[in-house]
Every structure is written in structure tokens, then in C-alpha cells.
NULUM-426971 format. One record per residue: residue in one letter; x, z negated, y negated of N, C-alpha, C in turn. Coordinates in nm, 3 decimals, always signed. Each point is the difference from the previous one (the first is absolute). Layout:
N
+------+---------+---------+---------+---------+---------+---------+---------+---------+---------+
: rest :    n_c1 :    n_c3 :    n_c2 :   ca_c1 :   ca_c3 :   ca_c2 :    c_c1 :    c_c3 :    c_c2 :
+------+---------+---------+---------+---------+---------+---------+---------+---------+---------+
:    a :       X :       Z :       Y :       X :       Z :       Y :       X :       Z :       Y :
...
+------+---------+---------+---------+---------+---------+---------+---------+---------+---------+
***
This chain:
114
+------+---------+---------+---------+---------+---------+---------+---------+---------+---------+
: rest :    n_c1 :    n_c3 :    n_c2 :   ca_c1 :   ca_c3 :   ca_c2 :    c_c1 :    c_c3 :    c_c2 :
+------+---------+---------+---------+---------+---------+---------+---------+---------+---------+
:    x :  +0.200 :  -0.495 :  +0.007 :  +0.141 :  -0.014 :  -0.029 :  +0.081 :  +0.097 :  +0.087 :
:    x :  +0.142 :  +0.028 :  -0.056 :  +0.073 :  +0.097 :  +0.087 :  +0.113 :  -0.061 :  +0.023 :
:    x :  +0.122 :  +0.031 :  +0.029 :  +0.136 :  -0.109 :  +0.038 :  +0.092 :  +0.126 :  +0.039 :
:    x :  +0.111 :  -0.072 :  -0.023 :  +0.115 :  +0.094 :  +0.020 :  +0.106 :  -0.081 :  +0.027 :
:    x :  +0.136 :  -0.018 :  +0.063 :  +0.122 :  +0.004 :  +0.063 :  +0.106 :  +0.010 :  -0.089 :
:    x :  +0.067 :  -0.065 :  -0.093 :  +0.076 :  +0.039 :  -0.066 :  +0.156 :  -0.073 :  +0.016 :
:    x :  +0.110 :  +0.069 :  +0.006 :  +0.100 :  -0.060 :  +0.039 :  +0.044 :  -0.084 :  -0.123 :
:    x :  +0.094 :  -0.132 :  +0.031 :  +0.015 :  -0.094 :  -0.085 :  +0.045 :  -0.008 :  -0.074 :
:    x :  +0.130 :  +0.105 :  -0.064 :  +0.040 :  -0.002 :  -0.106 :  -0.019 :  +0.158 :  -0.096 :
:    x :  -0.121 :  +0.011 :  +0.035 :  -0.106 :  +0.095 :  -0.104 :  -0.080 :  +0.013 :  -0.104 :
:    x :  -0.022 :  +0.062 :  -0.067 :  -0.143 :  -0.085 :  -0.119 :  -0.071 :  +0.151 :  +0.029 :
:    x :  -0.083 :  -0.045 :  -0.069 :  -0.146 :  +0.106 :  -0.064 :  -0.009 :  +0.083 :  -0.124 :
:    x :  +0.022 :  +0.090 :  -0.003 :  +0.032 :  +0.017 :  -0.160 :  -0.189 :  +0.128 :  +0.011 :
:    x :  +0.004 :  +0.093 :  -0.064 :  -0.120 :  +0.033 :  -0.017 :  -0.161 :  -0.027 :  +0.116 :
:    x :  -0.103 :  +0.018 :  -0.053 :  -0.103 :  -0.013 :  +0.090 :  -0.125 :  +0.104 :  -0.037 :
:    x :  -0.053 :  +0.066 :  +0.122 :  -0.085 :  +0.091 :  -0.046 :  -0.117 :  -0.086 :  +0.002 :
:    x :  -0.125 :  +0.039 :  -0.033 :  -0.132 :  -0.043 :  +0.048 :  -0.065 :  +0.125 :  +0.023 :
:    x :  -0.167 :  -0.053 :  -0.026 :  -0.063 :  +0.110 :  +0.038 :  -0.039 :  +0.106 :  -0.102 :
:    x :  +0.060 :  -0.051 :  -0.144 :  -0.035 :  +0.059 :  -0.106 :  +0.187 :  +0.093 :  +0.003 :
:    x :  +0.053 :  +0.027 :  +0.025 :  +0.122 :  -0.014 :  +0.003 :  +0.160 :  -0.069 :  -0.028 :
:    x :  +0.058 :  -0.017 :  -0.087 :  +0.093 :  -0.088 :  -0.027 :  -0.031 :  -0.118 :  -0.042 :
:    x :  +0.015 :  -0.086 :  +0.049 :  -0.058 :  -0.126 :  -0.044 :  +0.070 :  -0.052 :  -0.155 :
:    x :  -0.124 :  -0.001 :  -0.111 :  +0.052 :  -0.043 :  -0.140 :  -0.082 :  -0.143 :  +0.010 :
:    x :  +0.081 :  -0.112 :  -0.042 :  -0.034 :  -0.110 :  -0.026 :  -0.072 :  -0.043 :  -0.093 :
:    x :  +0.024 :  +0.096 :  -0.128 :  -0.083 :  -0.037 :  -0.092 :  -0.156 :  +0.083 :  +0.029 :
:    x :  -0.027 :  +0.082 :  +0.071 :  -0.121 :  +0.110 :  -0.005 :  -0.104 :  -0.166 :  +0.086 :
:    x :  +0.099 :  +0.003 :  +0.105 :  -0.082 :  -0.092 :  +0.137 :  -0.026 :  -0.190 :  -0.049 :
:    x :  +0.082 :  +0.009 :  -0.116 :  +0.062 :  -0.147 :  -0.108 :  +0.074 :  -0.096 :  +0.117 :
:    x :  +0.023 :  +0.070 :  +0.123 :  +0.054 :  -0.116 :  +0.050 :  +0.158 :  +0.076 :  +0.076 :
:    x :  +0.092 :  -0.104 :  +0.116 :  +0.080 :  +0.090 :  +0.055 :  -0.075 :  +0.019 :  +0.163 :
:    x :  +0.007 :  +0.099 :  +0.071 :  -0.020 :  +0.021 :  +0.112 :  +0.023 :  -0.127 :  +0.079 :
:    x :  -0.141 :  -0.030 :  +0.074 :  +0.073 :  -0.152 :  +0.116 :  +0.073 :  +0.062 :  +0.091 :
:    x :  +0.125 :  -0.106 :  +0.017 :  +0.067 :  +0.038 :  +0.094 :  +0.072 :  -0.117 :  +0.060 :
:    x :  -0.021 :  -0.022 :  +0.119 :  +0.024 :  -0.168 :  +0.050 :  +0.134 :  +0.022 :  +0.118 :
:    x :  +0.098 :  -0.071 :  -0.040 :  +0.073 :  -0.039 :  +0.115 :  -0.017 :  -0.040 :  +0.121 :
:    x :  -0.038 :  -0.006 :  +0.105 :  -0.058 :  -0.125 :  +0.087 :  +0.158 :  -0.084 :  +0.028 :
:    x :  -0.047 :  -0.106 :  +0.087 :  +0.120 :  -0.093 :  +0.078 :  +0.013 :  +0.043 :  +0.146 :
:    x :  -0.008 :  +0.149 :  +0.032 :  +0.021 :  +0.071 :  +0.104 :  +0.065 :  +0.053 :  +0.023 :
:    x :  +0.062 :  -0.009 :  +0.048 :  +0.139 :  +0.145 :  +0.040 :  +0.015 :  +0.010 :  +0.162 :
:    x :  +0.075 :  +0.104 :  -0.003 :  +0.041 :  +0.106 :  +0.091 :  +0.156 :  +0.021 :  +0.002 :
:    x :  +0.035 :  +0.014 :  +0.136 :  +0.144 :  +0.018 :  -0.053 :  +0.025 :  +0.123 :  +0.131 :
:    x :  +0.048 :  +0.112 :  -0.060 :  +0.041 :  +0.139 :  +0.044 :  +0.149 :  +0.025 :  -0.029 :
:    x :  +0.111 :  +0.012 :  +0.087 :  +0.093 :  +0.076 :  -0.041 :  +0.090 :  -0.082 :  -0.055 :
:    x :  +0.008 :  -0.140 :  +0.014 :  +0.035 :  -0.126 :  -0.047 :  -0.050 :  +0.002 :  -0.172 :
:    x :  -0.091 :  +0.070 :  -0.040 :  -0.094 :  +0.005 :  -0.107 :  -0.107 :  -0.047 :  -0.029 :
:    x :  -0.020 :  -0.114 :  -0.078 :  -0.101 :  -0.094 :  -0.009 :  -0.126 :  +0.141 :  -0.118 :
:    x :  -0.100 :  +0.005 :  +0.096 :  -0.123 :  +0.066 :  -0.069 :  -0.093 :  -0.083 :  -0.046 :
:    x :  -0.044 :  -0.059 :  -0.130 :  -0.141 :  -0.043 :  +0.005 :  -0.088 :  +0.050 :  -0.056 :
:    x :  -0.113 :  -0.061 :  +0.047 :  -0.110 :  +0.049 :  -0.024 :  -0.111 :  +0.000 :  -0.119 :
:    x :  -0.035 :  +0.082 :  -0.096 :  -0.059 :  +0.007 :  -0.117 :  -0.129 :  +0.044 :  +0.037 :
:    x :  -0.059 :  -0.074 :  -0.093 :  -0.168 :  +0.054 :  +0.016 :  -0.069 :  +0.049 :  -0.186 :
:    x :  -0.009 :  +0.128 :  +0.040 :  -0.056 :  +0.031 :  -0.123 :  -0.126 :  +0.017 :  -0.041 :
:    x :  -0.074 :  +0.028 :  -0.098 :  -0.185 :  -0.013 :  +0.018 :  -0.013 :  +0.169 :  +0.016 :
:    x :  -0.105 :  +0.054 :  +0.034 :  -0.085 :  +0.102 :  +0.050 :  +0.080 :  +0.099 :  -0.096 :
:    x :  -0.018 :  +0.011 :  -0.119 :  -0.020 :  +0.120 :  -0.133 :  +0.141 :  +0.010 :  +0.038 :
:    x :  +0.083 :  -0.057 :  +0.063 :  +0.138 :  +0.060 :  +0.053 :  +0.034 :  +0.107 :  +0.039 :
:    x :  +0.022 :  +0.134 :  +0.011 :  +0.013 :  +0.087 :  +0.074 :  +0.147 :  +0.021 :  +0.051 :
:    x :  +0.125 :  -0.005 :  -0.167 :  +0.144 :  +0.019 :  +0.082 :  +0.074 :  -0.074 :  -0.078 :
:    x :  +0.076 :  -0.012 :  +0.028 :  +0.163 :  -0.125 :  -0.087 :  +0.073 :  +0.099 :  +0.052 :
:    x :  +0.114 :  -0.062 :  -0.100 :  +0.158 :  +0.040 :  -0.050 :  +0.042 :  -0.113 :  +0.040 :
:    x :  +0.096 :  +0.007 :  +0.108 :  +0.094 :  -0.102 :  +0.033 :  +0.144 :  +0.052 :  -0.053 :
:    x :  +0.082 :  -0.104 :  +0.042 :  +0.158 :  +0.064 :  -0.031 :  +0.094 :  -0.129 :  +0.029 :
:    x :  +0.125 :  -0.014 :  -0.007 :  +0.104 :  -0.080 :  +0.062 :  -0.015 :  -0.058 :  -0.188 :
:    x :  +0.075 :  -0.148 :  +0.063 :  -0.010 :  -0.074 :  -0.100 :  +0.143 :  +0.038 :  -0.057 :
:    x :  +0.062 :  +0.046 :  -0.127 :  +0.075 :  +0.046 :  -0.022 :  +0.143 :  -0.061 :  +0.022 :
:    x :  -0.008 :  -0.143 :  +0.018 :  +0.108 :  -0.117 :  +0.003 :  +0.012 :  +0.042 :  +0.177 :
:    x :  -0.095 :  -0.017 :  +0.065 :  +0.027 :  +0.012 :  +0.138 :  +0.035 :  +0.138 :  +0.041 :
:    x :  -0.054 :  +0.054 :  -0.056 :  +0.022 :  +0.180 :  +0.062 :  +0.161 :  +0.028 :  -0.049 :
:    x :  +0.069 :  -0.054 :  -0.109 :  +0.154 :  +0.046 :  -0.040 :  +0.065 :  -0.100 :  +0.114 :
:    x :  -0.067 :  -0.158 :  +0.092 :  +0.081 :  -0.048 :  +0.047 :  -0.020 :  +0.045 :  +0.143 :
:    x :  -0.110 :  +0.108 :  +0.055 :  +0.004 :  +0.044 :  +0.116 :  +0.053 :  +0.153 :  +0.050 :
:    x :  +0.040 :  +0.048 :  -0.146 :  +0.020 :  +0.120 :  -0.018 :  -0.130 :  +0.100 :  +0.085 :
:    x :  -0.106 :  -0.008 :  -0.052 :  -0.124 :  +0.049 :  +0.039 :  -0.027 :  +0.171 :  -0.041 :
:    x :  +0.012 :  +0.122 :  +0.096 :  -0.059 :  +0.081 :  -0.130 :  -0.097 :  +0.035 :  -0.006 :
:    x :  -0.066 :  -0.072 :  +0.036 :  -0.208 :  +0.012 :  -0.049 :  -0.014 :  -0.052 :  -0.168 :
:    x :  -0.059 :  +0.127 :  -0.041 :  -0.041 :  -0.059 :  -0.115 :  -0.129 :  -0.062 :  -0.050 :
:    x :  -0.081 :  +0.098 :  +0.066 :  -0.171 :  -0.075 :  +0.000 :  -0.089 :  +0.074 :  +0.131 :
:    x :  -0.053 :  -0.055 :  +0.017 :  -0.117 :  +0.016 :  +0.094 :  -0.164 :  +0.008 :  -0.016 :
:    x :  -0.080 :  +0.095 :  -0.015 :  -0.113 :  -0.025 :  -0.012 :  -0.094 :  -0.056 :  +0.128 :
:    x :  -0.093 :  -0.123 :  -0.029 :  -0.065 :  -0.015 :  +0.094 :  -0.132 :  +0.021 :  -0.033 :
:    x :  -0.020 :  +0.128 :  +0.111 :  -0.141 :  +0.034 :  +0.006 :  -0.105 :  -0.034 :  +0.108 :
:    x :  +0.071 :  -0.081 :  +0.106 :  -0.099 :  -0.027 :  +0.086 :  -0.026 :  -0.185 :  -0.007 :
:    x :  -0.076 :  -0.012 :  -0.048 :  -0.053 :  -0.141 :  +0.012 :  -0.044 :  -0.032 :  +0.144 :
:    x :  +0.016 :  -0.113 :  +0.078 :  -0.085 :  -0.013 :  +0.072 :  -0.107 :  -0.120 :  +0.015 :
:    x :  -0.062 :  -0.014 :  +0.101 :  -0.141 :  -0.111 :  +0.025 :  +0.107 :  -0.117 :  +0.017 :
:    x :  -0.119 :  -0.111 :  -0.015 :  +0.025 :  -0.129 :  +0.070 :  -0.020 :  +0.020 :  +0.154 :
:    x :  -0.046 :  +0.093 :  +0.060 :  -0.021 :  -0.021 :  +0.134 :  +0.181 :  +0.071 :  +0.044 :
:    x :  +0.027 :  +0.145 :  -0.041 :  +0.154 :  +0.013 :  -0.040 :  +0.068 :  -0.067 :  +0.038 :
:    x :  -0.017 :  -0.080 :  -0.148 :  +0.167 :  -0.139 :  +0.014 :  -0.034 :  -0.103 :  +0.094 :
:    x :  -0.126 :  -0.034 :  +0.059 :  -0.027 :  -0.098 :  +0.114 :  +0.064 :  +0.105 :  +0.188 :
:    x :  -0.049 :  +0.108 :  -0.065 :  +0.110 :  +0.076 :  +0.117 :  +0.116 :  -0.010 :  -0.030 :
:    x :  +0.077 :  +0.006 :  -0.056 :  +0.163 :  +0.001 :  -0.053 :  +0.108 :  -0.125 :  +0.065 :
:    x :  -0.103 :  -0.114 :  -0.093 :  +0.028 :  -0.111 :  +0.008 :  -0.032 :  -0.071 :  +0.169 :
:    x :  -0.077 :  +0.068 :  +0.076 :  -0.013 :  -0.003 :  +0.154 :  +0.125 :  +0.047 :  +0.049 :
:    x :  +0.020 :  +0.114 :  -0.021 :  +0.105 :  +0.115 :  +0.065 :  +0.146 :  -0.081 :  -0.015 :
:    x :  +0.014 :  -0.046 :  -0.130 :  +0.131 :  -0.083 :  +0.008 :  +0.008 :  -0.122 :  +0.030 :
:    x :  -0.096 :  -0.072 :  +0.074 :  -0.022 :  -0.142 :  +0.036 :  +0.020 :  -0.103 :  -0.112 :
:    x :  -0.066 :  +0.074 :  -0.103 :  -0.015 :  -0.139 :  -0.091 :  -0.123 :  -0.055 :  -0.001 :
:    x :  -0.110 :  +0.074 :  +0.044 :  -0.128 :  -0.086 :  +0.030 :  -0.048 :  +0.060 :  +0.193 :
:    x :  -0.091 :  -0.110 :  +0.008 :  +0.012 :  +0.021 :  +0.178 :  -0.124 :  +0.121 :  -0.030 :
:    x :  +0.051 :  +0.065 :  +0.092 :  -0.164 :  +0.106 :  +0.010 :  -0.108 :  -0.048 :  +0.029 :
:    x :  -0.033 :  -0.122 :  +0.113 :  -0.091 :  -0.054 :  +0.013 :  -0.103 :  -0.070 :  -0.090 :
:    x :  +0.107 :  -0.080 :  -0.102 :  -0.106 :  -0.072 :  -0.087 :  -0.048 :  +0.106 :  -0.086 :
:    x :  +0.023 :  +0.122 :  -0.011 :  -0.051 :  +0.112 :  -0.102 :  -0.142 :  +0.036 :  +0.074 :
:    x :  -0.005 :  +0.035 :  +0.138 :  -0.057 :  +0.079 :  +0.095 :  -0.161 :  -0.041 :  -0.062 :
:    x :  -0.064 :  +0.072 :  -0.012 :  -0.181 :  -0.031 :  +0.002 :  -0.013 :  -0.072 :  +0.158 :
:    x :  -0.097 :  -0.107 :  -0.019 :  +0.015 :  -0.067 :  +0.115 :  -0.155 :  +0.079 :  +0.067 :
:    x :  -0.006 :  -0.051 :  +0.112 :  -0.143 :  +0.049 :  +0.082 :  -0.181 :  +0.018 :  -0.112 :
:    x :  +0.008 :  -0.118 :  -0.009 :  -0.116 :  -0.002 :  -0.033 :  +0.005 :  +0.050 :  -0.166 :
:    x :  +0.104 :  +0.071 :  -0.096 :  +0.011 :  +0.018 :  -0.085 :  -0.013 :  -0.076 :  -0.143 :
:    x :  +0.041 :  -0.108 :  +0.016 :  -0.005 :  -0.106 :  -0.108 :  +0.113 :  -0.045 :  -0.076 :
:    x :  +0.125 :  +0.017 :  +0.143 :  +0.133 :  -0.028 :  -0.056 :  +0.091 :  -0.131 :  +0.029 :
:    x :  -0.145 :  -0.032 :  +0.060 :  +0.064 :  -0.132 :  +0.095 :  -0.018 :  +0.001 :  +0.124 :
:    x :  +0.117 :  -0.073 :  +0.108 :  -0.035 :  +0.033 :  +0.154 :  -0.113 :  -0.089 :  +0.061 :
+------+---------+---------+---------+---------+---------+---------+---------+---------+---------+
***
């Protein structure tokens, strides 16, 4: 799986894979793409966190059009090309003290428990 950061009043509009543009009917399905119940908050900007499957390579993000006329935004779209790991967003989510670094840490004897 890969995951990405997306600010809250955004959507997804195209998705590449590994074949290139992702067609729904070629693959018969739509690209997974999961919300989590995680967030991040940067810049008084709530980010959360999406997890997409592997054959992911890039998304089309963009301002949700209702929110972007009420923030006067001038971003129009953004490509995201860097996916990152679960080990990544377990750094991220350290760095901004939403999870303790400790309970992440590989413990001594490498099992995962102290």
C-alpha cells in the first residue's frame, strides 16, 4: 500500500497506474482509494491521510470547487507524484505528536513488544 496527505477540502479527480491513466472500464473496477480516520493538522489545515493500493503511481488532486470560491484559493490542481510508505506516515505522524515515537520504535529483542 502507499498513502498520501491530502488537505480537507480537496478531492481526487484523475489517477495514473502502472498501465497509465487509470480507465475503469479496462481494470472493470475504480482505483482503491481509502480515506483513513487520521489527520494531521499543518497551517491550521486539517491533512488526512489516504491510502491507495500499489498500481498507484500519481493522482490529480484539486480544491473542492464550493470551498476554493469560499477561500479564494489560486491553486488549481496539483499533481501527486510522490506516494509515500507506511513507515513515512508513522514518521510524520511521530514528528507532529500524534502518535508517541516510542510505541512505534522496534523494541530490543525485535518482536514489537517490550
Amino acid at each position: 500500500m502507499k498513502y498520501f496527505f491530502l488537505t480537507e477540502d480537496w478531492t481526487i479527480g484523475r489517477v495514473w497506474g502502472t498501465n497509465g491513466l487509470w480507465d475503469d472500464a479496462a481494470w472493470r473496477r475504480s482505483p482503491e482509494i481509502y480515506r483513513m480516520n487520521i489527520c494531521i493538522t499543518e497551517n491550521s489545515e486539517r491533512l488526512w491521510l489516504h491510502r491507495v493500493e500499489d498500481v498507484v503511481l500519481m493522482l490529480e488532486v484539486r480544491p473542492d470547487p464550493v470551498a476554493a470560491a469560499n477561500r479564494q484559493t489560486s491553486i488549481g490542481q496539483v499533481m501527486l507524484k510522490r506516494l509515500i510508505s507506511a513507515e513515512q506516515v508513522l514518521e510524520l505522524l511521530a514528528q507532529t505528536g500524534v502518535v508517541n515515537p516510542e510505541a512505534i520504535a522496534p523494541s530490543v529483542d525485535g518482536t514489537g513488544s517490550s
